[in-house]
C-alpha positions in Angstrom: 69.2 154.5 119.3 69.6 153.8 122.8 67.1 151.7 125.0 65.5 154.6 126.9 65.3 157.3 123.9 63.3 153.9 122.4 60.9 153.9 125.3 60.5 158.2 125.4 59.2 157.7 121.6 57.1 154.8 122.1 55.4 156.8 125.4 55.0 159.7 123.8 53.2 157.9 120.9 50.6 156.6 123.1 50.1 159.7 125.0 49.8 161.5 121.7 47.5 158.3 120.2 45.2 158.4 123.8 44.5 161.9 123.5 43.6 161.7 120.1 41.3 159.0 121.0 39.4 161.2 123.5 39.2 164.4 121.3 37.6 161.9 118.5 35.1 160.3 120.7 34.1 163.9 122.2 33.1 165.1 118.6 31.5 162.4 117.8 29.9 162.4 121.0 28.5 166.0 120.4 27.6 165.4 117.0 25.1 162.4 117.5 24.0 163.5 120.8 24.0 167.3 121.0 22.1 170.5 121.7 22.2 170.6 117.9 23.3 167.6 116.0 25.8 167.6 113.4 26.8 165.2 110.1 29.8 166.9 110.2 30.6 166.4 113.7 30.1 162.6 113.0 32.4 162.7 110.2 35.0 164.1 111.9 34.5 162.0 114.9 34.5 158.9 113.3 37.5 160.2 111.1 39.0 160.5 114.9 38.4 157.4 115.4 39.6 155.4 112.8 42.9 157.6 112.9 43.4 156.4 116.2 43.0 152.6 115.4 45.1 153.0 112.9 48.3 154.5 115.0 47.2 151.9 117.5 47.3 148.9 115.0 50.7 150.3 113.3 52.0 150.6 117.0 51.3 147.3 117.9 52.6 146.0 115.0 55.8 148.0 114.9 56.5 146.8 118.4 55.5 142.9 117.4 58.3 143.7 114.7 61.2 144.7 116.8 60.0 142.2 119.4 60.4 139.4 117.1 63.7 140.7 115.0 64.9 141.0 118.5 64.4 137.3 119.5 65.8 136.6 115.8 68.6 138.8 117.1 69.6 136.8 119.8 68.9 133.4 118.3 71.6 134.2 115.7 74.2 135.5 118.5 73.6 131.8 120.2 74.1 130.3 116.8 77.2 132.6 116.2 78.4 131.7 119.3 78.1 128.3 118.7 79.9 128.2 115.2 82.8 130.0 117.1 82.9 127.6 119.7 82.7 124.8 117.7 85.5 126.2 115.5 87.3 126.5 118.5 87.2 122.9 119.6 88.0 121.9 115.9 91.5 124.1 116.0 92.1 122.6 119.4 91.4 119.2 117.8 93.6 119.7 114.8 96.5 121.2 117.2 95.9 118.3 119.2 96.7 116.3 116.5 99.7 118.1 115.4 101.1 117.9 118.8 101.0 114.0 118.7 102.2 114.0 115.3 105.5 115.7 116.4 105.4 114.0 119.4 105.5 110.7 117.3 108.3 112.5 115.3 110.0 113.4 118.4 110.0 109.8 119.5 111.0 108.1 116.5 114.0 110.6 116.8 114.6 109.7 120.2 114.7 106.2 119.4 117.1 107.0 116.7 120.0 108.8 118.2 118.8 109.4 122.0 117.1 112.0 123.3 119.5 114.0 124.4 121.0 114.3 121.1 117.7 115.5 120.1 117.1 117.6 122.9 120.9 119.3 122.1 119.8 119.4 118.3 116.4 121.2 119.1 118.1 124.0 121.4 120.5 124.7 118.9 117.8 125.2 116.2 119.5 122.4 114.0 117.7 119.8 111.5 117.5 116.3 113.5 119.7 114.8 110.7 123.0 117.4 111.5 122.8 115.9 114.7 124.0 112.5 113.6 125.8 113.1 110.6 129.6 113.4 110.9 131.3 116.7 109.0 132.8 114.4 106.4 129.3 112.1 105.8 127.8 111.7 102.5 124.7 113.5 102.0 121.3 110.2 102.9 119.4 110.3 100.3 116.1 108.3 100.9 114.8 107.0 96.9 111.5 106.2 97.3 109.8 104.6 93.5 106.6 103.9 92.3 106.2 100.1 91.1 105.3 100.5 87.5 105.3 97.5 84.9 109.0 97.0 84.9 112.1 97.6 86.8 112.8 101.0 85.5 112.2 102.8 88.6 114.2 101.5 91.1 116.8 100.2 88.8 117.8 104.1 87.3 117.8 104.7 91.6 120.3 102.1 91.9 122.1 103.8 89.1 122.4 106.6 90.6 123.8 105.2 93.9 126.0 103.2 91.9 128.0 105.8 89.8 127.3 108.3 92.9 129.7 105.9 94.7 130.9 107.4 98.3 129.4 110.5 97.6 126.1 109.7 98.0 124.7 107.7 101.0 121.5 106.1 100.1 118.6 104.1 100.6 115.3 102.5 98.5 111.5 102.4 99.2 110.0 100.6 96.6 106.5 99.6 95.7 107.8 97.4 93.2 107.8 93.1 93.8 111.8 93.7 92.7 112.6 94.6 95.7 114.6 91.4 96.8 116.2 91.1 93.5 118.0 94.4 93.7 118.4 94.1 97.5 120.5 90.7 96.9 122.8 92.7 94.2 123.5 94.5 97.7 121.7 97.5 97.9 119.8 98.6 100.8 116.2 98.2 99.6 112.9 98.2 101.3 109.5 96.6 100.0 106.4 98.6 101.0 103.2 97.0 98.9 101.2 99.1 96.1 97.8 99.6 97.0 96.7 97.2 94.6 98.9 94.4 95.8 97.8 95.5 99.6 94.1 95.3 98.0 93.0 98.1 100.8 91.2 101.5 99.8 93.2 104.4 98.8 92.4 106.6 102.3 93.8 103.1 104.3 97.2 102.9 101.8 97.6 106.6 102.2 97.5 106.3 105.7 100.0 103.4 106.3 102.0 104.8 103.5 103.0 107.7 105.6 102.9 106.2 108.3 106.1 104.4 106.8 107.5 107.1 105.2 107.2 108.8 108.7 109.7 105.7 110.4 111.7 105.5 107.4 112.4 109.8 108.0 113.5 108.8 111.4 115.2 106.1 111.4 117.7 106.9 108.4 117.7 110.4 108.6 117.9 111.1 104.8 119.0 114.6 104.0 116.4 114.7 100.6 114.0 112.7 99.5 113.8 111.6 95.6 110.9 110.0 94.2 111.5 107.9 91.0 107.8 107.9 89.5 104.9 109.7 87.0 103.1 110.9 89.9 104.3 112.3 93.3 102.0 110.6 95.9 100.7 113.3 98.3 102.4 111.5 101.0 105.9 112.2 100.3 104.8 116.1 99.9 103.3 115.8 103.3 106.1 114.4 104.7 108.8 116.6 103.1 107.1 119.6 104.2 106.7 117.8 107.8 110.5 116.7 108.0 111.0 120.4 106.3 113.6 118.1 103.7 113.6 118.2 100.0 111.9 116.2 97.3 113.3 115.9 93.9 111.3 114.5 91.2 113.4 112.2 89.1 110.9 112.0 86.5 111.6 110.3 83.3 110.7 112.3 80.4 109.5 111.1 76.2 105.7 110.8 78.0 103.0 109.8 75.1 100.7 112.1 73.8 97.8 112.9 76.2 99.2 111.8 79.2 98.3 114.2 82.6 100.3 117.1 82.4 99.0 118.5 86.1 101.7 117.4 88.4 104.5 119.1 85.9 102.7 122.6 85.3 102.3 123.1 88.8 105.5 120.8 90.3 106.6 123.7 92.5 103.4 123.0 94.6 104.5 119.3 94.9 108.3 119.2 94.8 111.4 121.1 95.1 113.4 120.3 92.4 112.8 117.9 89.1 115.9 116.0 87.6 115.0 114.3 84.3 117.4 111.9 82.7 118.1 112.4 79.0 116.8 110.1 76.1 117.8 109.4 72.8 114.5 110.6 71.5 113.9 113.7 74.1 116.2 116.7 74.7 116.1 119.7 76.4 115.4 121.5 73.6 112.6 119.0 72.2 110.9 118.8 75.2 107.2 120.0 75.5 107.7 123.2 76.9 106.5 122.2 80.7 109.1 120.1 80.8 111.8 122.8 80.0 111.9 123.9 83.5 114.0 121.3 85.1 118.0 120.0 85.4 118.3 118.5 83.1 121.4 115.4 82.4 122.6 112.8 80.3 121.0 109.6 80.1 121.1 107.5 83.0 121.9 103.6 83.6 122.9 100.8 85.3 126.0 100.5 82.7 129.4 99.9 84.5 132.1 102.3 83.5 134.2 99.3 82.4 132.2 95.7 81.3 133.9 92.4 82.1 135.0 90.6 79.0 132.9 88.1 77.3 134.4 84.6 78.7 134.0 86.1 82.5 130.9 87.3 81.3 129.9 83.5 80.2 131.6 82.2 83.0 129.1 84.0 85.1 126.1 83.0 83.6 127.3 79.3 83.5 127.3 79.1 79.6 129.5 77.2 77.2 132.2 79.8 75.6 131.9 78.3 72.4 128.6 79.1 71.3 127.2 82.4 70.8 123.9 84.0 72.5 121.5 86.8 71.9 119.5 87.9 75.0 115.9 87.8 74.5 114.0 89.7 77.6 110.2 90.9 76.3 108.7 91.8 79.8 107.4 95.4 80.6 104.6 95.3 78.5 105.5 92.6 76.4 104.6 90.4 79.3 102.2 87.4 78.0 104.8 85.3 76.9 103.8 85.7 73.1 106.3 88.0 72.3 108.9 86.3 73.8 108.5 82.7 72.2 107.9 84.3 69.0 111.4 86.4 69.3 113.2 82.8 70.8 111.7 80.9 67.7 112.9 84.0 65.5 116.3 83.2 66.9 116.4 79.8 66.8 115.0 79.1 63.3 116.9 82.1 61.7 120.6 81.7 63.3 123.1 79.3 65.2 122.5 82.0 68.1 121.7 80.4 70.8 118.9 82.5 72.9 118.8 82.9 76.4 115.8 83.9 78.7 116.3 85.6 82.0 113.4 84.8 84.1 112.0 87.9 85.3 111.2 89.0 89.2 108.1 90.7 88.2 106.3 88.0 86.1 105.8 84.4 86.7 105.4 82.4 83.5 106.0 79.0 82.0 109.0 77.4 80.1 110.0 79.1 77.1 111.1 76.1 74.8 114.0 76.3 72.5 115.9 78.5 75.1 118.0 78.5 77.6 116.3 80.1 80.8 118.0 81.7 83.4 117.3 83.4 87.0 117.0 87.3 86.8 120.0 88.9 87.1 120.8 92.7 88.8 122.1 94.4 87.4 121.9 92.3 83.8 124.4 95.0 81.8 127.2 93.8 83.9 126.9 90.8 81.5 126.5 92.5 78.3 129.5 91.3 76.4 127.8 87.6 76.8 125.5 88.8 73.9 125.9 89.0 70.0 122.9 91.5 70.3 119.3 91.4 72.4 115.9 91.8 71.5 114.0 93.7 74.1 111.3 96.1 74.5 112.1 99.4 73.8 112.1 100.9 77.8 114.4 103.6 79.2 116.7 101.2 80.6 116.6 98.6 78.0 118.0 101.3 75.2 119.8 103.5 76.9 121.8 100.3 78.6 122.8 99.0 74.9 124.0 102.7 74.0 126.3 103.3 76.7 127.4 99.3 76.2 127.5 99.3 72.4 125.7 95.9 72.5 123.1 96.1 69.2 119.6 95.8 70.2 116.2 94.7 68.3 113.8 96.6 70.2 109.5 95.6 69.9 108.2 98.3 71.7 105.1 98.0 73.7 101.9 99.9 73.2 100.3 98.9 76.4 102.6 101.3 79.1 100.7 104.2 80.5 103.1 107.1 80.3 106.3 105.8 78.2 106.4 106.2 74.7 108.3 103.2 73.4 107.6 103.4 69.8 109.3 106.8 69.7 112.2 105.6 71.1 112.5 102.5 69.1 111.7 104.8 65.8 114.0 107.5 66.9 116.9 104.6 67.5 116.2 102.7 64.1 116.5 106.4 62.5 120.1 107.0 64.1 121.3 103.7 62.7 122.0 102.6 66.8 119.6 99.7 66.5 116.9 98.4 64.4 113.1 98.9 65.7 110.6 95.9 64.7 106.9 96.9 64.2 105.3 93.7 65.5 106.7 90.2 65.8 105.3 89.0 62.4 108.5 91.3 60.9 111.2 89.4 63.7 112.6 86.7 61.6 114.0 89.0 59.0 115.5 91.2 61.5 117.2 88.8 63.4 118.6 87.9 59.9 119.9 90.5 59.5 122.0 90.9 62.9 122.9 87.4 62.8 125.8 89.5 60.5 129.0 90.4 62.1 129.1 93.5 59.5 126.1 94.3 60.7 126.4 93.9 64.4 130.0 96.2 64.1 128.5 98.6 62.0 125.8 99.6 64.6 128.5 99.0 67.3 130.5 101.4 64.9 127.6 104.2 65.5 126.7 103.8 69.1 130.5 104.6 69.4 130.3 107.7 67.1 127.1 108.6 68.9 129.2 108.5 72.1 126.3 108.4 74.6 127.1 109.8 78.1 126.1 108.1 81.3 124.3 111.1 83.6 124.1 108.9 86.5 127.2 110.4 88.5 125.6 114.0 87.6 122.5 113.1 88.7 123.9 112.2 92.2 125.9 115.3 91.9 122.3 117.2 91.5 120.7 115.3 94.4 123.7 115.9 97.1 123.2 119.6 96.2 119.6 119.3 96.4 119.7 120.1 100.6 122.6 123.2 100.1 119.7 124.7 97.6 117.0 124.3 100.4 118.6 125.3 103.3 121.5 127.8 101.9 124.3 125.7 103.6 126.0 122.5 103.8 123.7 120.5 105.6 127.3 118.7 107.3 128.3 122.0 108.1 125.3 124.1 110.4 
């Protein structure tokens, strides 16, 4: 209703109101004060009356009503208003930000390969990275692992670089303290600390963490990113989707029962692709069913296609070819030492084997009497032939290194590893007659016993032969290098 139709009605309400007001108060007039009184005059004067009050009081109120709902009116505009224009500054705020995060971007690039590279590169609609890479490079790949309790992560990275050979350019981020030891076999590694070993909250690590990814984008211009982990930090998906590359998931599979599923129901939301390397005790076709939906490959290791014979191999590790040695190396969960002097006193009390100890780059612990102790090694299977057999844990690399070596293995899996399900792989190896899996260190001395045989020792050599276990490492780089044509529809050398 419009403003002046508002004001006809309210007029003609108190001309209508007024008028009965005076009719009331002339009857009641007459009747108390006329020629010839009357009750009933009174009645209907005072009736009158009250009538009239009673418009009057509705009036007044109806009118206090709109005055006040129209005050409340206005009030929330201002307040609507408000909210607008403070969600206005907000999305100015946040495309601020934007702004100087791709003007960072834009400078790291610049910095990289000159702006007018860049400049060239942005005209023609082109990822940065096709401006610098020749027509003929290998694909950059830029591994990024967690640190975990071992080496497994970044050493099934350098795996993959190793068998990818020329075909695959690439570099490592790790969180894990072996960073120098796999950098000095040669590799092009990079330490960034955990958050625990940076002892900063998990907003600060976040942060600085892509901050570095952010430089690390830039500067090597990877054409994927692959993350070697059980959890994909939210840092890489932010700055895949920023640097529009892919992530592939290498992801490790034979998780124990109850571990946190989330991340693989709904990897599409994190990642764009998820290699998992095979295991002895996990297939394709064993898998929990959310694993299923991934490329899958052969087992993957650090295993040379040809080993270097056993006096070059001793010759290496400065040791006497005339005795024989069993490799004893209980870290990864087996880490208080307890383990390991109990396997080295196994060895020494039970054989003429002499064992040896390779001091590991992730634990720092005493002198392990009764053996000979050595300096890590990377990678360690390029000596396998030094060794009559080894007792290890029962890790991805640790097994999967024997079988595609043929080198028989006592394996004491840990219990203590978060995700990795060690006793199944032990069991699952002991069941296939490729190694022998001990069930605490109390049953070591009779095991060792046992493969202090040469019949023995052949005889599982004899089945890891038969077993024939392929190494997936080449396929895997095969998978990554394709990883970018899958994205993007083309070869990323070739816009």
């Amino acid at each position: 209703m419009s403003r002046l139709a508002r004001f006809r009605r309210r007029g003609v309400a108190v001309a209508v109101t007024a008028a009965l007001v005076v009719v009331s108060a002339a009857v009641l007039t007459l009747g108390l004060v006329g020629v010839r009184p009357s009750p009933w005059l009174v009645f209907a004067g005072v009736l009158g009356v009250l009538v009239s009050v009673s418009v009057l009081v509705a009036g007044a109120v109806s009118w206090l009503s709109a005055r006040t709902e129209a005050r409340l009116r206005q009030r929330i505009d201002r307040l609507e208003a408000t909210v607008q224009d403070t969600r206005s500054k907000a999305s100015r705020h946040e495309w601020v930000q934007e702004q100087a995060l791709e003007r960072i971007e834009r400078t790291s690039r610049e910095a990289a390969t000159g702006a007018s590279q860049t400049a060239w590169a942005t005209w023609r609609g082109l990822a940065p990275v096709d401006a610098v890479l020749a027509a003929d490079a290998a694909p950059r790949v830029l591994f990024v692992t967690s640190n975990g309790g071992g080496m497994g992560h970044i050493a099934r990275c350098a795996a993959v670089l190793r068998h990818a050979g020329s075909t695959l350019d690439g570099r490592i981020l790790t969180l894990s303290t072996a960073a120098s030891t796999v950098a000095a076999a040669g590799y092009d590694v990079a330490y960034f600390p955990s958050q625990t070993a940076a002892g900063i909250g998990q907003d600060q690590w976040r942060r600085r963490f892509t901050r570095r990814l952010l430089d690390e984008v830039a500067a090597y211009r990877p054409t994927s990113i692959v993350f070697d982990g059980t959890w994909v930090y939210p840092s890489l998906t932010d700055v895949a989707d920023l640097a529009g590359l892919p992530l592939v998931w290498l992801r490790r599979g034979l998780w124990r029962e109850g571990t946190d599923l989330t991340q693989v129901r709904s990897w599409r939301d994190h990642v764009t692709s998820v290699i998992v390397p095979g295991d002895i005790a996990e297939t394709q076709g064993t898998a929990p069913e959310v694993f299923r939906d991934a490329t899958w490959i052969d087992p993957v290791s650090l295993a040379p296609a040809a080993l270097m014979s056993r006096d070059k191999a001793l010759a290496s590790l400065g040791l006497d070819p005339e005795q024989r040695y069993a490799l004893v190396q209980l870290s990864g969960g087996n880490g208080d030492g307890s383990a390991t002097a109990a396997a080295v006193d196994a060895v020494r009390s039970r054989t003429n084997v002499v064992p040896v100890v390779m001091r590991s780059p992730l634990l720092a612990g005493g002198a392990v009497r009764g053996a000979v102790e050595l300096d890590g090694r990377f990678p360690l299977v390029d000596l396998a032939a030094a060794w009559e057999f080894t007792v290890t844990g029962a890790g991805y690399n640790s097994v999967h290194e024997n079988l595609h070596t043929g080198v028989p293995g006592i394996y004491l899996p840990s219990t203590s590893t978060i995700t990795d399900d060690q006793v199944r792989r032990a069991e699952r190896v002991d069941e296939l007659g490729l190694g022998v899996c001990v069930d605490g260190t109390e049953h070591l001395g009779d095991v060792v016993s046992r493969l202090d045989s040469s019949a023995v020792r052949e005889q599982i050599s004899g089945r890891i032969k038969e077993y024939s276990s392929v190494n997936g490492a080449a396929k895997a780089g095969g998978a990554i290098s394709s990883s970018h044509t899958d994205l993007s529809g083309s070869d990323p050398s070739h816009p």
